[in-house]
N, C-alpha and C positions, 0 to 999 in steps of 0.2 A: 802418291796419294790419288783416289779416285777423285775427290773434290779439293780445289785451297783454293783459298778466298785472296784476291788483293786487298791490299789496307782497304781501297774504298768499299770494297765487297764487305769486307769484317764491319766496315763503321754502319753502314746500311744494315748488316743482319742484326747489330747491338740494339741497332735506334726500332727495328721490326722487333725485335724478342722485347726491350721495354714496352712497345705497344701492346704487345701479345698481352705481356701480363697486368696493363693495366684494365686489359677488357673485363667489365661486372661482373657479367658469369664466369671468366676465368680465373678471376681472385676468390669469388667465392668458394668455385671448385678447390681451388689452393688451400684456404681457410681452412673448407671441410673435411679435406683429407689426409689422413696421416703419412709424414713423411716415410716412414715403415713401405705403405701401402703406394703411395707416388712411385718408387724406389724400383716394386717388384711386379706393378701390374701396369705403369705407364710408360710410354718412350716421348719424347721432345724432341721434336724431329726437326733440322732447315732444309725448306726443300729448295732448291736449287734447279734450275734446266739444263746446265753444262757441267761438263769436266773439265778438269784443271788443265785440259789442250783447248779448250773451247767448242769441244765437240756434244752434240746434244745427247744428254744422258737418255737412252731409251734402255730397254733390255737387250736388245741385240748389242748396244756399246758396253753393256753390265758384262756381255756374256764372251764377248770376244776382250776386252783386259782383264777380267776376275777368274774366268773359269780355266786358265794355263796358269795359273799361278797357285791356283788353290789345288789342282790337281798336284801340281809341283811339290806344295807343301806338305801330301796328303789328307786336305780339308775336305776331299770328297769334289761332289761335281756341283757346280751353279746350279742350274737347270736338269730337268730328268731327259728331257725329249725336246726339239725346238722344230723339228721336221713339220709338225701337224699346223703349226702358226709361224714358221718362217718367212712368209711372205706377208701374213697380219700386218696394218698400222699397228696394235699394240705392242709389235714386238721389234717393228721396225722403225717407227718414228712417234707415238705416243710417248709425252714426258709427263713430266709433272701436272697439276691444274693452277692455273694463276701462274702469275713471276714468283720471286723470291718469297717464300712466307716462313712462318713454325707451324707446325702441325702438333698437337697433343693426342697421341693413339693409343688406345689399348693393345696391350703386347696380346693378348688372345683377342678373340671373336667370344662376343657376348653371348651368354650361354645360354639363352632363352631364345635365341636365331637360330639355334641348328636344327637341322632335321625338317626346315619351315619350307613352302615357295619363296621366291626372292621378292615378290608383291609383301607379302605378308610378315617378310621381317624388318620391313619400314618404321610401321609404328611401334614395334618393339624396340628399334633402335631410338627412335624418339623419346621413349618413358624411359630406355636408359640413359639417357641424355638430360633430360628431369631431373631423374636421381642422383647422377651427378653432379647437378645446378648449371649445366650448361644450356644455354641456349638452344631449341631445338630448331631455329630455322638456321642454325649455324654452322651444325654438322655434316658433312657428307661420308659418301665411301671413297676407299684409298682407289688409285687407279690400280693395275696391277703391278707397271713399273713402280712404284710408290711402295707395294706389298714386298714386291721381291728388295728390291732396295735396302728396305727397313728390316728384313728377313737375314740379309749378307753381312746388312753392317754391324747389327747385334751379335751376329757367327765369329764374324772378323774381331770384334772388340771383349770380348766376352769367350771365346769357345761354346756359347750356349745356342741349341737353336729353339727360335720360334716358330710357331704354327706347324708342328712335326707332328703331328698327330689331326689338324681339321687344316680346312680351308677358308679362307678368307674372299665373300663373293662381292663383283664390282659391279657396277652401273656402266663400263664396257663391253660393249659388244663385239662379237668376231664378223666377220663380213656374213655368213648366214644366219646372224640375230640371235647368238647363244650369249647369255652374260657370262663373263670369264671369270671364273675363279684360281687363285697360287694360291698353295698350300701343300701337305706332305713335304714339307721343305728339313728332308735330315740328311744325312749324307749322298742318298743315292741322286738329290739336287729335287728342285721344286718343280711340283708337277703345276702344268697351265692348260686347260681348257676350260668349255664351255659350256653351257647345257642351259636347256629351255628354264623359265622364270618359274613356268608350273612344277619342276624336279623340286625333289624334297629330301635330298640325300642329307644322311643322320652326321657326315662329319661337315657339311658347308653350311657355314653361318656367316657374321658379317661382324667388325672389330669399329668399336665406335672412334671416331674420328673430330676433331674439334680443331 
């Protein structure tokens, strides 16, 4: 297993996921939505900073235990290319944001973000976040280990992949000030780079996040 919890780990995530769902806007959201729709457009994520050696989950640890195994099984490859960000914190030592939490994601990118600057699909993300009833100063973007993470462990759990068709844009930077986007994530493995805030490519958008 890429992650297991000790008992104290489990009793702390239980006593976090009650918290989670006692929050206003998160019940409301619950309230509002139908479980049909919970089911087939949201994922409930624990985020976590280690793996079950106690080694800090980054992409580079995703990519050296997941991708011999997945190739082994035939599941295709993690990653498409790691040569261009190899040397990146993102790839090298970026984890998670915060300690242990839950995150509620949308399994796509909100469909009124693509094709946008990444300035510009802020307050888009906000009115969807309204609409949802959640809180808008509550929301962020996923990191990209966060993207690819949630991208493998649905593949792994499921045979289904997400974001195979757009990309998922973060509020990380590569060390020349490109925000990063993962996405095209289907067999040939997830693409990651980066590109100016002004770019306005038709498949990168941004996946609302609570």
């Amino acid at each position: 297993k890429l992650v297991e919890l000790n008992p104290e780990q489990r009793e702390r995530a239980m006593r976090l996921l009650q918290e989670k769902l006692a929050e206003p806007d998160i019940q409301e959201f619950l309230r509002s939505t139908p479980q049909e729709t919970l089911a087939k457009d949201w994922l409930l994520v624990l985020r976590v900073d280690t793996l079950s050696d106690n080694t800090r989950l980054t992409m580079q640890a995703l990519q050296e235990r997941l991708a011999p195994d997945m190739q082994a099984q035939g599941q295709g490859k993690l990653l498409l290319e790691v040569d261009d960000y190899k040397d990146e914190p993102l790839y090298t030592t970026d984890t998670v944001k915060n300690s242990m939490h839950w995150q509620l994601v949308s399994r796509q990118v909100v469909p009124d973000t693509k094709g946008i600057k990444h300035p510009d699909q802020t307050p888009i993300l906000q009115s969807a976040a309204r609409a949802a009833h959640f809180d808008p100063s509550k929301i962020r973007r996923r990191t990209p280990m966060e993207t690819l993470y949630d991208a493998v462990t649905v593949f792994r759990s499921t045979g289904k992949h997400i974001l195979e068709n757009e990309y998922d844009w973060s509020d990380t930077q590569t060390s020349a000030g490109k925000f990063v986007h993962v996405g095209s994530a289907g067999a040939e493995g997830a693409d990651v780079y980066g590109s100016d805030p002004g770019h306005s490519g038709g498949s990168h958008g941004a996946s609302l996040s609570r």
